[in-house]
C-alpha positions as CSV (number, residue, x, y, z in Angstrom):
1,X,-54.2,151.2,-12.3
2,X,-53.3,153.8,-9.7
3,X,-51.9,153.8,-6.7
4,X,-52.8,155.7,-3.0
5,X,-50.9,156.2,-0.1
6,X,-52.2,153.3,2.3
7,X,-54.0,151.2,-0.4
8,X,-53.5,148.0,0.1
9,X,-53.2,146.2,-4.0
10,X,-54.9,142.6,-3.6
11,X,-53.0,140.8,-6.4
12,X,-54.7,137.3,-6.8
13,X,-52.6,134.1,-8.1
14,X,-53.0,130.6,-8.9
15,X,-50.5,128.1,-9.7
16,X,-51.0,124.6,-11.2
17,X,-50.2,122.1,-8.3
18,X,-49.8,122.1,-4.3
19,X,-47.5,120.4,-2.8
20,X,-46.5,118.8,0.9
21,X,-43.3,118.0,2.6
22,X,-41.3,117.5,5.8
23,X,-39.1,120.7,6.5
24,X,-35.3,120.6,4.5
25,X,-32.3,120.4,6.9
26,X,-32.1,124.0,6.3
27,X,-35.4,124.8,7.4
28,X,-34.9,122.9,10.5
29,X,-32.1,124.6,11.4
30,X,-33.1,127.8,10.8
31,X,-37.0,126.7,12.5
32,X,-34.4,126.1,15.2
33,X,-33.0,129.7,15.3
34,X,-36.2,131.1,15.6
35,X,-37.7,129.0,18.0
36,X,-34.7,129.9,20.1
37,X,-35.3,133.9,19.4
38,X,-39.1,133.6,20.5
39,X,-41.2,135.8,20.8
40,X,-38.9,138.1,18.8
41,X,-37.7,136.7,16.0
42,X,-38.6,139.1,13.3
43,X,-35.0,140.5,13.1
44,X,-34.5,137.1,10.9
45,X,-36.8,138.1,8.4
46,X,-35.0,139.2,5.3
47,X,-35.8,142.9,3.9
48,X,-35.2,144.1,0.2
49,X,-35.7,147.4,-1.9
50,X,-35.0,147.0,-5.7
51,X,-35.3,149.6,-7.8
52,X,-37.9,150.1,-10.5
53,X,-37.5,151.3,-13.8
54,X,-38.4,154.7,-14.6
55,X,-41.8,155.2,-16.5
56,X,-43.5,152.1,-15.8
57,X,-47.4,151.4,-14.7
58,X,-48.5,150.0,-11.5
59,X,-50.2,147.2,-12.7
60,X,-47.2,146.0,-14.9
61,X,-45.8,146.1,-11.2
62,X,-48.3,144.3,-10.3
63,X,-48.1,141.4,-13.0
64,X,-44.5,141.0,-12.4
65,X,-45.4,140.3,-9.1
66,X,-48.1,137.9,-9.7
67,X,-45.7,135.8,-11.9
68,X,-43.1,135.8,-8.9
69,X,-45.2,134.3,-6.5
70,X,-46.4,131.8,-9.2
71,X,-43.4,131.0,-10.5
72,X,-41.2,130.0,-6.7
73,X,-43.2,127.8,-4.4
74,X,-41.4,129.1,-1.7
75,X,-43.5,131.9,-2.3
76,X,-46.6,130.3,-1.3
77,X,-45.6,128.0,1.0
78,X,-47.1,127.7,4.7
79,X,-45.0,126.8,7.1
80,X,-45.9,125.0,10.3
81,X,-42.6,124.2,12.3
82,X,-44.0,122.3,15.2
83,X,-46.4,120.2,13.0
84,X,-45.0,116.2,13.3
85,X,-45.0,115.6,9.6
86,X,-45.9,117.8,6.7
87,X,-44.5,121.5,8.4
88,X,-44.7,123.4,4.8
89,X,-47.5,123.0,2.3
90,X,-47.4,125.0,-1.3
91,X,-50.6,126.7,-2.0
92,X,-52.4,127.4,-5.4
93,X,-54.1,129.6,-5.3
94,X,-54.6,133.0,-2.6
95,X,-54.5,136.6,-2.4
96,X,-51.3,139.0,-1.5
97,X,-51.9,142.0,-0.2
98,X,-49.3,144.8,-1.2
99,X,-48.8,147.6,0.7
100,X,-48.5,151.4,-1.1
101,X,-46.6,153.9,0.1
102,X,-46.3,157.1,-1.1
103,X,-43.5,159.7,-0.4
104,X,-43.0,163.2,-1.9
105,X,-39.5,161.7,-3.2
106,X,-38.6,157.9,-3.0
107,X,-34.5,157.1,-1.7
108,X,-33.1,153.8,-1.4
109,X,-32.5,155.0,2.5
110,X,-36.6,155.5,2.4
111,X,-37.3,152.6,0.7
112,X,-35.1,150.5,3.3
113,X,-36.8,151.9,6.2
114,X,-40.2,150.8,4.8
115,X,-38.9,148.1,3.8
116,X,-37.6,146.9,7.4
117,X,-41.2,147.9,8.5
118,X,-42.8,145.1,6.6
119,X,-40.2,142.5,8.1
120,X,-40.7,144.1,11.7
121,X,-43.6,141.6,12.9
122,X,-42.8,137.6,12.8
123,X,-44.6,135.7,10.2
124,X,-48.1,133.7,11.4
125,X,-48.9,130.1,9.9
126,X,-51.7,131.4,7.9
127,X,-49.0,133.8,6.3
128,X,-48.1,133.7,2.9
129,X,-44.0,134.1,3.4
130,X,-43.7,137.1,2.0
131,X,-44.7,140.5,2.0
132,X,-44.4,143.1,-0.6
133,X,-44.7,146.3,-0.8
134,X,-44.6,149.7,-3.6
135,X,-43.0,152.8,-2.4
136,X,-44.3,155.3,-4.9
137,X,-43.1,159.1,-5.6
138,X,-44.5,161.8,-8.3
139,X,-43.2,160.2,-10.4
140,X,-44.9,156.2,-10.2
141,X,-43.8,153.4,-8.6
142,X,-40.0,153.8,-7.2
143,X,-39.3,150.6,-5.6
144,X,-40.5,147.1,-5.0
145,X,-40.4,146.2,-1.6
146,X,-39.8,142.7,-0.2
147,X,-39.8,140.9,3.3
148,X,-39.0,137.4,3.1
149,X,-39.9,134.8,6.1
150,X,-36.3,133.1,6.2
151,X,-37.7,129.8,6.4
152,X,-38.8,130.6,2.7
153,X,-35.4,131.4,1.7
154,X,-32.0,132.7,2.4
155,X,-30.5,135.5,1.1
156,X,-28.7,134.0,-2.4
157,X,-32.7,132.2,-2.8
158,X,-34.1,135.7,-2.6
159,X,-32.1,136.8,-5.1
160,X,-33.7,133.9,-7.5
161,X,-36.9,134.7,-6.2
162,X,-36.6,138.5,-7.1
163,X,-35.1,137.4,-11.0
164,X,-38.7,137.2,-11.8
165,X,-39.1,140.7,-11.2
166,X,-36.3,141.0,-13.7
167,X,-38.6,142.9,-16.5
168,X,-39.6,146.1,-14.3
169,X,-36.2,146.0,-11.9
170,X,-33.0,148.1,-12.4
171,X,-30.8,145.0,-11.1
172,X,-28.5,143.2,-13.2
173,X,-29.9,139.5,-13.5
174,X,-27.4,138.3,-16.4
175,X,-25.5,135.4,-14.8
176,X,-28.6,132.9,-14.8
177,X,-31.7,132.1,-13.8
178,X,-33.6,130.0,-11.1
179,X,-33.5,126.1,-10.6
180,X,-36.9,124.2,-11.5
181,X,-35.9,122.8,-8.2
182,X,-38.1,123.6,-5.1
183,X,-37.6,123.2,-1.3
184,X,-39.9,120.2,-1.3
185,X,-37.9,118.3,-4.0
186,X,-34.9,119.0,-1.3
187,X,-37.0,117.4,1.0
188,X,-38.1,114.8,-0.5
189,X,-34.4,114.5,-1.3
190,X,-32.6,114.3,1.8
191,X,-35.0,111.7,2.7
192,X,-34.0,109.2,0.6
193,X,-31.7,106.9,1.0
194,X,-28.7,109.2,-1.0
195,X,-29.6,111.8,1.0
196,X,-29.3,109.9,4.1
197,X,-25.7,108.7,3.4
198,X,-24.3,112.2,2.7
199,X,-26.0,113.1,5.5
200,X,-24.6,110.6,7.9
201,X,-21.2,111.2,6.4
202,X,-21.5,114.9,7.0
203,X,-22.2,114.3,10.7
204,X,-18.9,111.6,10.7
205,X,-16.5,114.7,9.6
206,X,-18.7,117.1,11.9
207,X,-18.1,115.2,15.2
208,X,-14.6,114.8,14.8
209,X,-14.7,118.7,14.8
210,X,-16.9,119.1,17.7
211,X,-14.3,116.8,19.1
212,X,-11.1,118.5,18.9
213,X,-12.7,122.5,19.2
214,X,-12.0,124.5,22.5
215,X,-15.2,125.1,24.5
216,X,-15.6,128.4,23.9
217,X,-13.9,131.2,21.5
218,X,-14.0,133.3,24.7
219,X,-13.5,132.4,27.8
220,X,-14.5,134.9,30.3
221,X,-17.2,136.1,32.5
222,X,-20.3,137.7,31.4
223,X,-20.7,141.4,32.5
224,X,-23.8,143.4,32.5
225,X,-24.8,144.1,28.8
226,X,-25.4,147.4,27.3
227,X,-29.0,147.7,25.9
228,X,-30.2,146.9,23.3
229,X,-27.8,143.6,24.4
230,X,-26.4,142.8,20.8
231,X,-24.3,145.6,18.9
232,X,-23.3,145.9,14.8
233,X,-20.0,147.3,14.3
234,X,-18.8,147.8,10.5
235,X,-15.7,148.4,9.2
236,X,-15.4,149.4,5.4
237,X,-11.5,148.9,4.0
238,X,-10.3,149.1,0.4
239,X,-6.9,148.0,1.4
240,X,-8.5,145.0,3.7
241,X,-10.2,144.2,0.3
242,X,-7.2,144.1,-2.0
243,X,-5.2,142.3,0.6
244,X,-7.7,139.5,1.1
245,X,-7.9,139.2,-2.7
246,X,-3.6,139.2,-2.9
247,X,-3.4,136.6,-0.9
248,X,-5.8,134.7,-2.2
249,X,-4.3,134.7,-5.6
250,X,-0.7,134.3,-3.8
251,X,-1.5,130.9,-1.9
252,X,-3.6,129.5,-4.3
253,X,-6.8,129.6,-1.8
254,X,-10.1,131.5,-1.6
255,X,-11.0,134.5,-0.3
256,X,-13.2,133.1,1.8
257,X,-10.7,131.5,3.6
258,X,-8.3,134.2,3.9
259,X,-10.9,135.6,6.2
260,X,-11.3,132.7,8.0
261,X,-7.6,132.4,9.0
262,X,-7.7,135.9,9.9
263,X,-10.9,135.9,12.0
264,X,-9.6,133.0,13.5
265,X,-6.2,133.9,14.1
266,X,-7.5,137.2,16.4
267,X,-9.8,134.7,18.2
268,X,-7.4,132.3,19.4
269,X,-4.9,135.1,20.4
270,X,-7.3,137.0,22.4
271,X,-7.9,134.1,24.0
272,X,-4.7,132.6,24.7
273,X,-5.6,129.3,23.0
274,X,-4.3,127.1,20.1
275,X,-7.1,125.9,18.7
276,X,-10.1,127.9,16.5
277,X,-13.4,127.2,16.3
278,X,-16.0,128.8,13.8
279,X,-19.4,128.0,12.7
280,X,-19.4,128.7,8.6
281,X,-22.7,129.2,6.8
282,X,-22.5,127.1,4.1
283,X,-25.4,127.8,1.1
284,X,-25.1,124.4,-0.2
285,X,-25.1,125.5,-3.3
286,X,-22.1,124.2,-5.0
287,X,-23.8,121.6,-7.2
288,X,-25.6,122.6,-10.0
289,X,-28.9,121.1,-8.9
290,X,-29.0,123.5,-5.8
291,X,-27.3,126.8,-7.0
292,X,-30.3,128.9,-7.9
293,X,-32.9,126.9,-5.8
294,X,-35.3,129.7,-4.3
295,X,-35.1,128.8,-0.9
296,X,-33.4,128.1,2.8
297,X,-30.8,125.6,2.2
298,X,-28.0,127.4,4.4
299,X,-26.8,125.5,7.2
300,X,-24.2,125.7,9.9
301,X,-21.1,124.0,9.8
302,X,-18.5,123.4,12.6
303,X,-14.9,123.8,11.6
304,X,-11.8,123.8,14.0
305,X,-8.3,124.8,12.7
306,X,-4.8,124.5,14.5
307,X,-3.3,128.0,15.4
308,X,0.7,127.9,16.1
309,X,3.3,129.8,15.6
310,X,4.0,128.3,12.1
311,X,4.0,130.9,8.7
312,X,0.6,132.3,7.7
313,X,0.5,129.8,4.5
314,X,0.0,126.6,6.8
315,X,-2.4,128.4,8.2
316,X,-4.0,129.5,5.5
317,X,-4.4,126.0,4.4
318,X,-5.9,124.7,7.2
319,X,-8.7,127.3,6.6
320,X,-8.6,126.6,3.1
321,X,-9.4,122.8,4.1
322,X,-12.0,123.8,6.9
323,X,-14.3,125.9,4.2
324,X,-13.5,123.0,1.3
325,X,-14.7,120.3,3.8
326,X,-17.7,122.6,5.2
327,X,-18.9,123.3,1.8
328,X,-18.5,119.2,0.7
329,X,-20.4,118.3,4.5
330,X,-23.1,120.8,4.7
331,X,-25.7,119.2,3.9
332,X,-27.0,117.1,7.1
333,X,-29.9,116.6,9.4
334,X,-29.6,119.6,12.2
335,X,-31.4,117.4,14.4
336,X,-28.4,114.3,13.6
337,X,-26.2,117.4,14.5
338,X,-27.6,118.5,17.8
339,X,-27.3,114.4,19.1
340,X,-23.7,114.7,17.9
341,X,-23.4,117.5,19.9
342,X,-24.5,116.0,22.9
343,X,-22.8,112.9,22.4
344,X,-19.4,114.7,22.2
345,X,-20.3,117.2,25.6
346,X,-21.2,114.0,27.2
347,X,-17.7,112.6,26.6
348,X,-15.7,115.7,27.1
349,X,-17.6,116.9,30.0
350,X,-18.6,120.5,28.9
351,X,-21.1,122.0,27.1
352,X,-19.8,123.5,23.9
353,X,-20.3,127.1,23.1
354,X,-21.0,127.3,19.4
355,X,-21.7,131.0,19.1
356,X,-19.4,132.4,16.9
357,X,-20.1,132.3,13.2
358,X,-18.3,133.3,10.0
359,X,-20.9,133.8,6.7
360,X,-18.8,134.8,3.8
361,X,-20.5,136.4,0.4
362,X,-17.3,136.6,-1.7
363,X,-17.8,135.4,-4.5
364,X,-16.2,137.3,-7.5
365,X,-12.4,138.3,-6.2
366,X,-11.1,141.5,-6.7
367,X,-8.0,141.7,-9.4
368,X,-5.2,141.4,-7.5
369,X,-2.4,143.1,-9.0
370,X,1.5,143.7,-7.6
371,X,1.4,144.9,-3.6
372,X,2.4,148.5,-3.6
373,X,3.1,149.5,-0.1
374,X,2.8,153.2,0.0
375,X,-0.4,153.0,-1.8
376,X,-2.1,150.1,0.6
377,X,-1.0,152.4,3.7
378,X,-2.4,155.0,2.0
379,X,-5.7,153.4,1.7
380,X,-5.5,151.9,5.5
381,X,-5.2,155.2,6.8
382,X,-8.9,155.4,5.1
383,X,-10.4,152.5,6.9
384,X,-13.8,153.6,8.4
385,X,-15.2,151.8,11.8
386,X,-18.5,152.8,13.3
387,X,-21.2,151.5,15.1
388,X,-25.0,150.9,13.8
389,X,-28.0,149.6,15.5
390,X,-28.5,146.3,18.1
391,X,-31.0,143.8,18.8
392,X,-32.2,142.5,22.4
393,X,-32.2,139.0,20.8
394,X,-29.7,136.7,19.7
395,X,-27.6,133.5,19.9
396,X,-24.4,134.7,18.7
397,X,-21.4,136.2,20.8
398,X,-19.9,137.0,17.7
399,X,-21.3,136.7,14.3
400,X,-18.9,138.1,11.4
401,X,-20.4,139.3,7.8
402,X,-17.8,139.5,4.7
403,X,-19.1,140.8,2.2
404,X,-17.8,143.6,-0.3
405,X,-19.4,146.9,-2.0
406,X,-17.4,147.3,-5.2
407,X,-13.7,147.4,-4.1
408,X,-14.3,147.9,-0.8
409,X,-14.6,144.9,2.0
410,X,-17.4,145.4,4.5
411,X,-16.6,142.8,7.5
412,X,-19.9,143.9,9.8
413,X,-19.9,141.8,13.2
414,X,-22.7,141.5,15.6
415,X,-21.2,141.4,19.2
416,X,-23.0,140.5,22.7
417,X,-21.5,143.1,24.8
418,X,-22.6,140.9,27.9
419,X,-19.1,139.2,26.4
420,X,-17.4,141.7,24.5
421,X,-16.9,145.5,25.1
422,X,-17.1,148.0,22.2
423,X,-13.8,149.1,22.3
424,X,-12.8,145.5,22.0
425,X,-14.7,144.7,18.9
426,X,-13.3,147.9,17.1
427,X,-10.1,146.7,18.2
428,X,-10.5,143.3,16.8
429,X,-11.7,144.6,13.6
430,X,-8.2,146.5,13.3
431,X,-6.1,143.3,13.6
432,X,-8.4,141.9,11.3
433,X,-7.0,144.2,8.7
434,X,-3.9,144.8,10.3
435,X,-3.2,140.7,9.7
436,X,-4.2,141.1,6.5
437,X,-2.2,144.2,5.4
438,X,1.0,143.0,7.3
439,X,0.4,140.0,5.8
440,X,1.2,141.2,2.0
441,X,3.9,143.9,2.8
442,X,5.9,140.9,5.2
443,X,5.2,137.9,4.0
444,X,8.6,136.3,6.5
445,X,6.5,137.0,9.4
446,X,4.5,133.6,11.5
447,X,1.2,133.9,12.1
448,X,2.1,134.5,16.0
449,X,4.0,137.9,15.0
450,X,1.4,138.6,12.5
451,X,-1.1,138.9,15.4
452,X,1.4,140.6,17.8
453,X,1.5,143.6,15.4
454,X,-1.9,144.1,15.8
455,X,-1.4,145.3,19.5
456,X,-4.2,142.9,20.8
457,X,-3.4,141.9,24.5
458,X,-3.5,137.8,24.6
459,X,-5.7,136.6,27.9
460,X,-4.0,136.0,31.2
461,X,-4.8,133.5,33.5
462,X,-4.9,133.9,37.2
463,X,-4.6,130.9,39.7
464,X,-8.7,130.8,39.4
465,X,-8.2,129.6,35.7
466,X,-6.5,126.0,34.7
467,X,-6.5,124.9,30.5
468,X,-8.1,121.1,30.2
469,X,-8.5,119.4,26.8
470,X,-7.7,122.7,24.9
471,X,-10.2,125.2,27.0
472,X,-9.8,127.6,29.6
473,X,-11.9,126.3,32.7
474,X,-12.9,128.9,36.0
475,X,-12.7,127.1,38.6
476,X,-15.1,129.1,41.4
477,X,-17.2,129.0,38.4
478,X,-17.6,125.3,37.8
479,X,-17.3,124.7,41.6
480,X,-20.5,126.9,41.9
481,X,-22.0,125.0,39.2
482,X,-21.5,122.0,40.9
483,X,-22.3,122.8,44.4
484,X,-26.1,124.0,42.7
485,X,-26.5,120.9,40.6
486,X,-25.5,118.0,43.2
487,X,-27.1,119.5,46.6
488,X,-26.1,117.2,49.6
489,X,-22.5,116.9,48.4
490,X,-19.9,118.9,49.7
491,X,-16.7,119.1,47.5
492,X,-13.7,121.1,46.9
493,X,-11.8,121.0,43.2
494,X,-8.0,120.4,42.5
495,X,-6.0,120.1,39.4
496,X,-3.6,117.0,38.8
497,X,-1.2,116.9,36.4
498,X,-0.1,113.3,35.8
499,X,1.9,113.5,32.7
500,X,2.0,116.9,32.0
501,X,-2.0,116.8,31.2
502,X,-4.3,119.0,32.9
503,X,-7.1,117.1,34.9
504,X,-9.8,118.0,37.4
505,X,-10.3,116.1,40.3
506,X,-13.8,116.9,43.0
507,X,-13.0,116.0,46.4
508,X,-16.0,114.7,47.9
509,X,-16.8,115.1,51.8
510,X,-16.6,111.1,53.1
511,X,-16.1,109.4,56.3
512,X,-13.6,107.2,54.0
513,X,-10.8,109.1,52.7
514,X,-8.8,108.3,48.8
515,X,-11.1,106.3,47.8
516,X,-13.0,106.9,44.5
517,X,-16.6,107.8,45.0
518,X,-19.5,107.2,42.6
519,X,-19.7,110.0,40.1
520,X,-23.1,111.7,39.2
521,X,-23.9,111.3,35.8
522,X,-22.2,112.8,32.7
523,X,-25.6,114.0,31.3
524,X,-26.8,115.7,34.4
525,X,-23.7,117.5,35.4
526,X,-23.1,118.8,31.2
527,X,-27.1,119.7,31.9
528,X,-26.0,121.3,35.1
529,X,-23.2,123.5,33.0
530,X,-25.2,124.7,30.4
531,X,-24.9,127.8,29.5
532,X,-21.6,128.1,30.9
533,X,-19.0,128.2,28.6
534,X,-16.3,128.0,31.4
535,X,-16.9,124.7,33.6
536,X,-16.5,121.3,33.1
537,X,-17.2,117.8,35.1
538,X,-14.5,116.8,37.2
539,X,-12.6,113.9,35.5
540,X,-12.6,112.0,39.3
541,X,-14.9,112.0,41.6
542,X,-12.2,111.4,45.1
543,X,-13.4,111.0,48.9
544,X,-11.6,113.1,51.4
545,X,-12.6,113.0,55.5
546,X,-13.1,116.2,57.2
547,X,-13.7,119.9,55.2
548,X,-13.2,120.2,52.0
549,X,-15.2,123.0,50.8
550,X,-13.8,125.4,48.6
């Protein structure tokens, strides 16, 4: 077999058995996501380039692909989100089309960039979930190219979905292989009656979260975005990545949640709060049945910790119990979670802003031997910051990537610079390792003066701002809010204080004055709020006679 530039290679398969099933919890969240993204929700799709090994022929290529797509159902699965029963269905039998490409000398930076063209148009329902390429050179096939449609799988299931290309790829594929389990035993799983029990105990432990978390990570005012709207900013540290892994090993926790604590630690300060909030991407893949499943089974998990100005270890610990009970709860119904939600903005009167997301991939920790301090300033005076492309689309405000390239750590974060300015996120990405670094070479110091060597200015609240149940509301804001949701009712807002606790009180316009006034409903005035992650219903709805507008 030979290959042309442009040819498209029709590789045929055929598996024994087809199979139905409602979508996992994974898939609903993530059919979620993209639903939410439309109509450009492409940048979800996972790219790949791997390597092949030198000297072999296109159609052994070609076989090893064939047995892939065999082999993982998620591979051959159709997926139909909106469908009311039955959204994925595993084929037996089809065609995939492989693109060829030829260049005069295949890179893994060329293979990338083809690669990211093959995930640059969202997948149909007719799709298979993949599409694959070969980028080709003088020399024969280079690299296997792969774009994944993430309801197929996340990116540890593409990894077992590409172990079947183990036999013409250069990557190391030594620590396993794939689960005979398939997204639709999952399914077929969380619908039973086990699966309904953790699931229901997952959502127990998730609402008592969602009930202690400040509304939003940042409080503040939206200003006009740069374009495109959502920015990546990486920063590559050797001596953020053996400090992480030191104190790991010193406090007896993971790494994991050393950058949690750390993350969450610059949050709260910039903010001026005393509580964290993070969304953790949990794989669900800590039970044997479910480690190498090829498929979507990542799913978001609130987590809130306590920030004071205790020593980092407490600290640490909390995280450490955050990420041990996310990875124990994250298996739930998404749409159990999103009534949750609403049950728990009903009660608090705010809608909660839930964009700000931690996904760790440490896995294997770094040896951590005794600090030296000259030699981990030496390597901080190395750290590397710089800015790579953006997207238009997105749900996050902040979305932080840990993740390490040999002994470096690579913490990449995706900001919305409607909320956050660049120099802000380069400055954040400092303290980061600044907590971390100051952490090992002064272990005496609380996590307050941890953060206050970092140099990151805490918010200040003017008279327009008041803290209620652990959140900064705006009060023009939420009077504005107010004024557009309840037309016909004049009000003004005040703040009482009865017992030291922060309350918000509407004075409604009434021929009779101090009397309590019917409120409007909970539900339509957290409707009213939403996306607003600085206002909040009144606790009191008050009568006053004569003006009260603001």
């Amino acid at each position: 077999m030979s290959l042309r530039d442009g040819e498209k290679l029709e590789i045929r398969f055929r598996a024994p058995s087809g199979r139905t099933a409602d979508l996992t919890w994974g898939q609903q969240r993530m059919a979620q996501l993209m639903a939410d993204l439309q109509p450009n929700n492409a940048s979800l799709n996972l790219k790949f380039a791997h390597r092949i090994k030198p000297g072999l022929k296109a159609d052994e290529v070609a076989s090893a692909i064939r047995g892939m797509v065999e082999a993982c159902e998620s591979a051959r699965t159709l997926f139909e989100p909106d469908a009311p029963s039955a959204q994925q269905r595993v084929t037996t039998e089809g065609v995939l089309h492989v693109a060829v490409i030829t260049a005069v000398t295949a890179t893994f930076t060329s293979a990338l960039e083809s690669a990211a063209e093959l995930a640059g148009t969202p997948f149909g329902a007719d799709d298979l979930p993949v599409r694959v390429g070969i980028l080709t050179d003088r020399s024969g096939p280079a690299f296997v190219l792969l774009a994944i449609n993430h309801l197929a799988s996340d990116y540890l299931g593409a990894h077992w979905m590409t172990w079947h290309l183990r036999h013409v790829l250069q990557a190391d594929f030594s620590d396993g292989e794939p689960s005979a389990i398939h997204p639709v035993d999952v399914s077929h799983w969380e619908s039973s009656e086990a699966g309904r029990r953790e699931g229901a105990r997952a959502l127990l432990r998730h609402e008592r979260s969602l009930a202690r978390m400040p509304q939003s990570m940042l409080p503040r005012l939206p200003v006009e975005p740069l374009h495109p709207r959502y920015r990546y900013v990486v920063m590559q540290t050797s001596a953020g990545a053996w400090c992480l892994s030191h104190l790991a090993k010193r406090h007896g926790v993971s790494e994991t949640a050393v950058g949690h604590a750390a993350l969450s630690l610059v949050l709260a300060h910039v903010s001026g709060l005393s509580r964290a909030h993070l969304q953790v991407c949990v794989s669900n893949r800590a039970g044997r049945d479910t480690a190498a499943v090829v498929g979507c089974l990542t799913q978001d998990v609130p987590t809130c910790v306590a920030i004071d100005d205790a020593d980092f270890d407490a600290l640490l610990r909390r995280s450490a119990g955050a990420i041990h009970h996310a990875t124990l709860t994250g298996r739930f119904p998404h749409r159990g979670l999103m009534e949750v939600r609403e049950r728990v903005e009903k009660r608090r009167g705010f809608p909660l802003d839930l964009s700000y997301w931690l996904n760790s991939r440490l896995f294997v920790p770094l040896p951590a031997e005794a600090p030296n301090a000259a030699r981990i300033r030496e390597e901080a005076a190395r750290t590397s910051v710089r800015w790579l492309g953006g997207d238009q689309c997105s749900t996050s405000t902040l979305f932080c990537y840990l993740d390490r390239r040999d002994d470096i750590l690579e913490v990449l974060m995706l900001v919305d610079t409607a909320y956050v300015a660049p120099a802000e996120a380069e400055q954040w990405l400092r303290a980061f390792e600044s907590i971390l670094v100051t952490a090992v070479l002064r272990p005496e110091l609380s996590a307050d003066a941890l953060v206050a060597e970092t140099g990151v200015v805490s918010f200040r609240a003017t008279d327009d701002w008041v803290k209620i149940d652990h959140s900064w509301i705006h009060l023009p804001t939420t009077a504005a809010r107010l004024h557009a949701a309840l037309p016909g009712m004049t009000l003004r807002l005040a703040v009482e204080t009865p017992g030291g606790e922060a309350s918000l009180v509407a004075m409604v316009a009434s021929p009779r004055s101090g009397r309590e006034t019917s409120a409007p409903s909970a539900t339509v005035v957290v409707e009213a709020l939403r996306g607003c992650r600085v206002g909040m219903r009144p606790h009191r709805f008050v009568s006053r006679a004569g003006d009260v507008q603001d």
